[in-house]
N, C-alpha and C positions, 0 to 999 in steps of 0.2 A: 382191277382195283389196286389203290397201294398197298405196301406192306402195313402193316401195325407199325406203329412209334415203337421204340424199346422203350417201354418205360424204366426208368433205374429202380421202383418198389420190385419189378418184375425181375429183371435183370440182377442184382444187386444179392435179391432172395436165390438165385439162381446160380452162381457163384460163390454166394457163402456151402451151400450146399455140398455143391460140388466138388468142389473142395474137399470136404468130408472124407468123400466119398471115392472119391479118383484126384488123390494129391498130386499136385503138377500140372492135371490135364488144364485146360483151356477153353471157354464156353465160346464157340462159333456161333452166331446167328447166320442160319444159311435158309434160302428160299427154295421148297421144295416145287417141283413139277406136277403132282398129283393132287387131285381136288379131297375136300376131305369138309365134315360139317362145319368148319370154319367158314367156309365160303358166304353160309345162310348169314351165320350172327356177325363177318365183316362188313356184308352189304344193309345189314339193321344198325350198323355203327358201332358194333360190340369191337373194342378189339380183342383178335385173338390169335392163341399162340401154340405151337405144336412142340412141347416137350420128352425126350425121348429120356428115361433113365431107367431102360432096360438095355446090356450088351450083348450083342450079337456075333458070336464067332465069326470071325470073316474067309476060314475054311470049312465053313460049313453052313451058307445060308439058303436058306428055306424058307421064305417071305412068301408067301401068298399060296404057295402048293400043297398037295394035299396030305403031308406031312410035317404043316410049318412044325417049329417049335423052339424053343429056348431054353440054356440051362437052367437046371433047379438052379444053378447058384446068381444066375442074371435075373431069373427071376423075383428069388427074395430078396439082391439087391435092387431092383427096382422098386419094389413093393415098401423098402426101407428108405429110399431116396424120395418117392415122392411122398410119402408121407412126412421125411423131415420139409420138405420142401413148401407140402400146402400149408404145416405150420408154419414156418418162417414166414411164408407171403400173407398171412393173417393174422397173424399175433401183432397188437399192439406193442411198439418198442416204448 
């Protein structure tokens, strides 16, 4: 199937954010390998989109084994980014 459109309500909310959050960095839309519940509600016509704003040491990752894990501090910046996030992407301007 195709990718989703970037919508700019999506993208736009996406960027303001991040921003915030990690000043400078750069929002890539990149296409992953791995299948994921997207799959179902792309082929229902939903689009959808895999947002990551949790960091992950990159000397130190642990993805899928039997010790994953993340720091406390990626953690509650995540937990603080998508919450600014699904407000911005819902809040009437």
């Amino acid at each position: 199937m195709p990718p989703p459109p970037l919508r700019s309500d999506v993208m736009d909310s996406l960027r303001s954010v991040a921003g915030k959050f990690w000043p400078g960095a750069t929002v890539v839309p990149i296409m992953m390998m791995w299948a994921s519940d997207s799959a179902r509600t792309m082929v229902a016509g939903i689009p959808s989109y895999g947002i990551s704003g949790v960091a992950v040491d990159r000397n130190d990752v642990r993805m899928h084994g039997k010790d994953e894990r993340v720091s406390v501090e990626s953690y509650d910046t995540g937990v603080g980014f998508y919450y600014e996030f699904l407000k911005k992407l819902t809040t009437r301007n």
